[in-house]
C-alpha positions in Angstrom: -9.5 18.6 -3.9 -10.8 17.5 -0.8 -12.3 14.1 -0.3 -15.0 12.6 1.4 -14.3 8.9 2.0 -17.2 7.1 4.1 -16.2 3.8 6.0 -12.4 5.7 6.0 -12.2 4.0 10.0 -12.8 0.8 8.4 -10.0 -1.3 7.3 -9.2 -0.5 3.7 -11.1 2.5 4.5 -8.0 3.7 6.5 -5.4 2.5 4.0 -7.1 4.6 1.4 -7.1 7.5 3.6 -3.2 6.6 4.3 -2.6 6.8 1.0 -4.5 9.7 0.0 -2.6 12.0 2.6 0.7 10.4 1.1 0.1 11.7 -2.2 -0.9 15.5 -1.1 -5.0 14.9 -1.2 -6.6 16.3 1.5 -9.7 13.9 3.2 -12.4 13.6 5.4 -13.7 10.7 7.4 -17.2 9.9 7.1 -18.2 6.3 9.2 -21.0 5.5 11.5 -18.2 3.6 13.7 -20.1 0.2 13.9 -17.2 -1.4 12.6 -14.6 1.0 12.1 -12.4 2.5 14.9 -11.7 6.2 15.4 -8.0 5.4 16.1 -7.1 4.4 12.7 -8.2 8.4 11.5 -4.9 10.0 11.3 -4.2 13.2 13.1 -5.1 16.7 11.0 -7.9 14.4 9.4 -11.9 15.3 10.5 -14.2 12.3 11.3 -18.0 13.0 11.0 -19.8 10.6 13.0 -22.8 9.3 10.5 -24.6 7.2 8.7 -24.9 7.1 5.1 -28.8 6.7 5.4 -28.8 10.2 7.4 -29.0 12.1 4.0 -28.6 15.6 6.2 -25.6 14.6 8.4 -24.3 13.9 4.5 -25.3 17.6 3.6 -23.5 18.9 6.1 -20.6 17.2 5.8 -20.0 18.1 2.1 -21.0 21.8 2.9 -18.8 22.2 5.6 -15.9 20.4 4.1 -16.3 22.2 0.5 -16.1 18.3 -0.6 -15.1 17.9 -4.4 -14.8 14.1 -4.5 -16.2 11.1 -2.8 -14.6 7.5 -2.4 -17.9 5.7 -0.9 -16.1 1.9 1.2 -19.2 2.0 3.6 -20.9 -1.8 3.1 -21.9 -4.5 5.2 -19.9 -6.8 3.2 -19.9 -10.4 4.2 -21.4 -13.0 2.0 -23.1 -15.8 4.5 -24.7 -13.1 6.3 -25.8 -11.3 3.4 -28.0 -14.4 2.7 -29.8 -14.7 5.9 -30.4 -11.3 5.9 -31.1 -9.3 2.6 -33.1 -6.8 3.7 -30.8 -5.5 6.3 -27.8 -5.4 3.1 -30.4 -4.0 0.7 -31.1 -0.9 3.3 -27.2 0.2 4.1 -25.7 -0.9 0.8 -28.2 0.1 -2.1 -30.7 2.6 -0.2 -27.7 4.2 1.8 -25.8 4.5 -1.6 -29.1 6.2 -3.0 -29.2 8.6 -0.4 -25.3 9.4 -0.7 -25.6 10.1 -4.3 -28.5 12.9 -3.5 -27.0 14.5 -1.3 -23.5 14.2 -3.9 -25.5 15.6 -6.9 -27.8 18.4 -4.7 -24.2 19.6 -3.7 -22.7 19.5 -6.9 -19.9 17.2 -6.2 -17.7 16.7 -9.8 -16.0 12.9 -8.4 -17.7 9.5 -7.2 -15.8 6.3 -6.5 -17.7 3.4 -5.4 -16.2 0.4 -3.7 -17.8 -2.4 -5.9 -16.8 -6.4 -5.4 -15.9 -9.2 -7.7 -19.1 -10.9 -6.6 -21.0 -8.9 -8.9 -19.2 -11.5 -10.8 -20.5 -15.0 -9.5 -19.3 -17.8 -10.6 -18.0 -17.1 -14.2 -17.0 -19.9 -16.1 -13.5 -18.3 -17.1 -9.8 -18.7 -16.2 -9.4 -14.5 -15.9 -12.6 -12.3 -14.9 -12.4 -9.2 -17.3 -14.8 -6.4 -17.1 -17.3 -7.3 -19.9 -17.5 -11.0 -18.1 -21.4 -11.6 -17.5 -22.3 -10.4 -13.7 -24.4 -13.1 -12.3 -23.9 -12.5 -8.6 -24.6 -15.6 -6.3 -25.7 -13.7 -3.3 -27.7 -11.0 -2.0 -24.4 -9.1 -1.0 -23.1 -9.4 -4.9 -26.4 -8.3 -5.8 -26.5 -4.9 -3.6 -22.9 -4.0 -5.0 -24.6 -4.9 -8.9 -27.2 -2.9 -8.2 -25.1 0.1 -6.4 -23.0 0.0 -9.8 -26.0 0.7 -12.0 -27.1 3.4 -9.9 -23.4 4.8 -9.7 -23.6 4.4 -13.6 -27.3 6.1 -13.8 -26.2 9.0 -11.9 -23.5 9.9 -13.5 -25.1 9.7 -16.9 -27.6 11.5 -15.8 -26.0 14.5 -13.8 -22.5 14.7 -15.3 -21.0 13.1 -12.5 -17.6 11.6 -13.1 -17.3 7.8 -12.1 -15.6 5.1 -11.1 -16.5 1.4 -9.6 -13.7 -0.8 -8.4 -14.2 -4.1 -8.5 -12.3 -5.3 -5.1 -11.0 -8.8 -5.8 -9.9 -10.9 -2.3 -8.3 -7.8 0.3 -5.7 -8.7 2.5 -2.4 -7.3 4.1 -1.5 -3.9 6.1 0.7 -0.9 5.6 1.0 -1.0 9.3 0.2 -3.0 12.3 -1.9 -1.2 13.4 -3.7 -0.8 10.3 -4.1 -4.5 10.3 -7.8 -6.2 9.7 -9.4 -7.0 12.9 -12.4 -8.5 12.2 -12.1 -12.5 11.3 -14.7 -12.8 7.9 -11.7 -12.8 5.8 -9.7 -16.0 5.2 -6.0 -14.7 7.0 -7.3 -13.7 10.3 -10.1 -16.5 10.4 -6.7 -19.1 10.2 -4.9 -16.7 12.4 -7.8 -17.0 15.2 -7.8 -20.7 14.8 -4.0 -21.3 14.5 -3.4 -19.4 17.9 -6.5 -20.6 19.6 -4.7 -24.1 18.7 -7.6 -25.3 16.8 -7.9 -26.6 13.2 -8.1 -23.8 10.3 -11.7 -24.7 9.0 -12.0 -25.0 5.1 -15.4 -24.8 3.7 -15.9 -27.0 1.2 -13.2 -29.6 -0.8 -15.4 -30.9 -3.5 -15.1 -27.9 -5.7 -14.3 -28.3 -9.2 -10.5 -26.8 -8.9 -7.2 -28.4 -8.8 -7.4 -28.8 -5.2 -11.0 -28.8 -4.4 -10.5 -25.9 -2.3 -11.6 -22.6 -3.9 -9.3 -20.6 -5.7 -8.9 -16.3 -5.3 -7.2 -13.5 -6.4 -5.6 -11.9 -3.4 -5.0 -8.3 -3.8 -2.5 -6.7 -1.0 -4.6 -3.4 0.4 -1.4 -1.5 0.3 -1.9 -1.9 -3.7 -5.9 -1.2 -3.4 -5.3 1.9 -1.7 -2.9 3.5 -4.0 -5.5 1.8 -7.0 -8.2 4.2 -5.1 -5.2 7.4 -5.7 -5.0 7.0 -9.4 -8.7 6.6 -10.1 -9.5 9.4 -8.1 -6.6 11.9 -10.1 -8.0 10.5 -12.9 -11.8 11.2 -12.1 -10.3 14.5 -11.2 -8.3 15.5 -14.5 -11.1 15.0 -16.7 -15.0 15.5 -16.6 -17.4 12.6 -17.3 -15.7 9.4 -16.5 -17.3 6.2 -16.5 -15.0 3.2 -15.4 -15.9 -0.2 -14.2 -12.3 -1.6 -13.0 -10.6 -4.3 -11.6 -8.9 -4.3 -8.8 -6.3 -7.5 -8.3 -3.4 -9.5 -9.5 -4.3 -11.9 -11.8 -3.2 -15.1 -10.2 -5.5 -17.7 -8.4 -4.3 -18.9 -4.8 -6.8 -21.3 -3.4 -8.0 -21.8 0.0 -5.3 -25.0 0.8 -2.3 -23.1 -0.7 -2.8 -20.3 1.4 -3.1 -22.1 4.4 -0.1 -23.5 3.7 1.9 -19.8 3.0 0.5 -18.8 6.5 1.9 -21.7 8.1 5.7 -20.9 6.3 5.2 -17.3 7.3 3.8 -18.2 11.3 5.5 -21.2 12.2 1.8 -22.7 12.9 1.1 -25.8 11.4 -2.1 -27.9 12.7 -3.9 -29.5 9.7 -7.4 -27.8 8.5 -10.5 -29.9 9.0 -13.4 -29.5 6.0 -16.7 -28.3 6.8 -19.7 -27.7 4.1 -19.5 -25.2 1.8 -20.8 -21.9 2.3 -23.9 -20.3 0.6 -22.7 -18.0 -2.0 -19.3 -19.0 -2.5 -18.6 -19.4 -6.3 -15.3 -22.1 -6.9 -12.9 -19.8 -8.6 -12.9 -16.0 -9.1 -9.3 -14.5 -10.5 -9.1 -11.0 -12.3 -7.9 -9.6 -15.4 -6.5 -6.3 -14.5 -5.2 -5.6 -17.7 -7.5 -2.9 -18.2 -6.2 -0.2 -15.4 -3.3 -1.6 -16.3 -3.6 -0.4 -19.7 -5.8 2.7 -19.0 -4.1 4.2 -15.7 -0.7 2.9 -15.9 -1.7 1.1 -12.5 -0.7 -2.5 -11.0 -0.3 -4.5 -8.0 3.6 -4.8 -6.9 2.6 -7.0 -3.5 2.7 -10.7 -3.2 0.8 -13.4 -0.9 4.1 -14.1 1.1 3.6 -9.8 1.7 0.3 -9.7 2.5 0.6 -12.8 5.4 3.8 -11.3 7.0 2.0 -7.7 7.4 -1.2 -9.7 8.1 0.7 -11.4 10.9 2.6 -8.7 12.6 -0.9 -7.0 13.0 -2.3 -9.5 14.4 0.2 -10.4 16.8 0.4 -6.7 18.2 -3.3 -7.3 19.4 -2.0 -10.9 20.2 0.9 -11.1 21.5 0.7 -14.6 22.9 0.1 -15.9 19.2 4.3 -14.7 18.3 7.0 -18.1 18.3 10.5 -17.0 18.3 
């Protein structure tokens, strides 16, 4: 097998790439490099330059690769902006999935994985998300990964394609330091910029209905949602005509003050948090029910939070090493 995984420079992007060369699958790189970085490829591992909207860069690229499989991370992914800006989340998550899955089927590809979100979810009115939980996505960015599962789903019933959609629950952690998320949308490095900046973490909203106020996540270490990707993809591989629509996460809620409070254990940092508004689109508590992979794939998550901050950490401190205390 030989798989095509696009966004593989991003950030989990390169974990799953990690951990498909650890377990003897061979890959190729697919990203347009707008938010990825060419040094997280491995060596021995070929990066194609492209967009998913470039539906003959993506001919190409299977042809020339004799691709069997596709794990498809490529997204714009961040809720806030999602709202001011639909269209442009609309184009490169649903349209750029649509012309991915042409260019999939015209080459006969037998294996699709599609990075999916628990805001498909919303705000569910549960203590554990499971699958079958009503998807009434509070944002245009939940909508686009809805709407990319339905076409995933379509496709495959259609064509034979074997498929998978993962439902990502809240990604955090590295394998390596220098595998380590660099952007700051997610929570960790957002209170790692602020903490070594020496300003206040910012918490966006307190008046949620939780036990805190704060809102509450299920944190899944990437280390775990990498290997997740492995499994999936032998088992999209072993037998024809999957459909799975899978969790990905741990099953326990952390929310936004508790964390804050494991990153200041694991950093030395402490400078209290000051409250801001809440943000558009962010439901008060979201927390998985991976029982199902669990029970289907023989899969679960072995990481904790305390794992996912130290790893966290020790990337960001190599790109910042004034941020270390001793």
């Amino acid at each position: 097998m030989t798989w095509l995984i696009t966004g593989g420079a991003g950030y989990i992007g390169a974990h799953v790439v990690r951990a498909m060369a650890e377990a003897g699958e061979r890959t190729v790189v697919y990203d347009d490099l707008s938010t990825g970085l060419a040094e997280r490829v491995p060596d021995g591992v070929p990066l194609v330059a492209g967009s998913t909207l470039d539906g003959d860069r993506l001919a190409r690229a299977l042809a020339e690769h004799s691709v069997t499989g596709v794990v498809h991370l490529a997204a714009k992914k961040q809720v806030g902006e999602s709202v001011d800006h639909p269209l442009e989340y609309y184009r490169e998550n649903v349209e750029g999935l649509r012309v991915l899955l042409e260019a999939v089927t015209a080459a006969e590809v037998p294996s699709f994985v599609f990075s999916s979100s628990a805001a498909v979810y919303g705000m569910p009115d549960v203590d554990l998300v499971r699958e079958e939980t009503p998807c009434v996505p509070l944002s245009p960015y939940g909508e686009t990964k809805l709407a990319g599962e339905w076409l995933v789903r379509a496709t495959g019933r259609a064509t034979g394609l074997s498929t998978a959609s993962l439902r990502y629950f809240n990604v955090a952690g590295a394998a390596a330091p220098e595998l380590a998320d660099v952007g700051v949308s997610n929570l960790i490095p957002m209170v790692f910029e602020k903490l070594t900046e020496n300003l206040a973490p910012r918490i966006f909203g307190d008046d949620y209905p939780t036990p805190d106020g704060t809102c509450v996540r299920d944190y899944i270490h990437v280390v775990d949602l990498a290997e997740a990707h492995v499994t999936v993809a032998r088992a999209l591989q072993s037998s024809a005509g999957h459909d799975l629509t899978l969790n990905i996460g741990r099953g326990e809620g952390v929310s936004v003050r508790e964390m804050i409070d494991h990153i200041y254990a694991v950093t030395g940092y402490h400078r209290p948090p000051t409250v801001t508004p809440r943000r558009p689109g962010d439901p008060a508590r979201v927390v998985a029910s991976a029982d199902r992979i669990a029970v289907e794939l023989g899969w679960e998550a072995k990481h904790d939070v305390e794992d996912m901050i130290t790893s966290a950490w020790a990337g960001w401190v190599r790109t910042h090493p004034e941020a270390a205390r001793t």
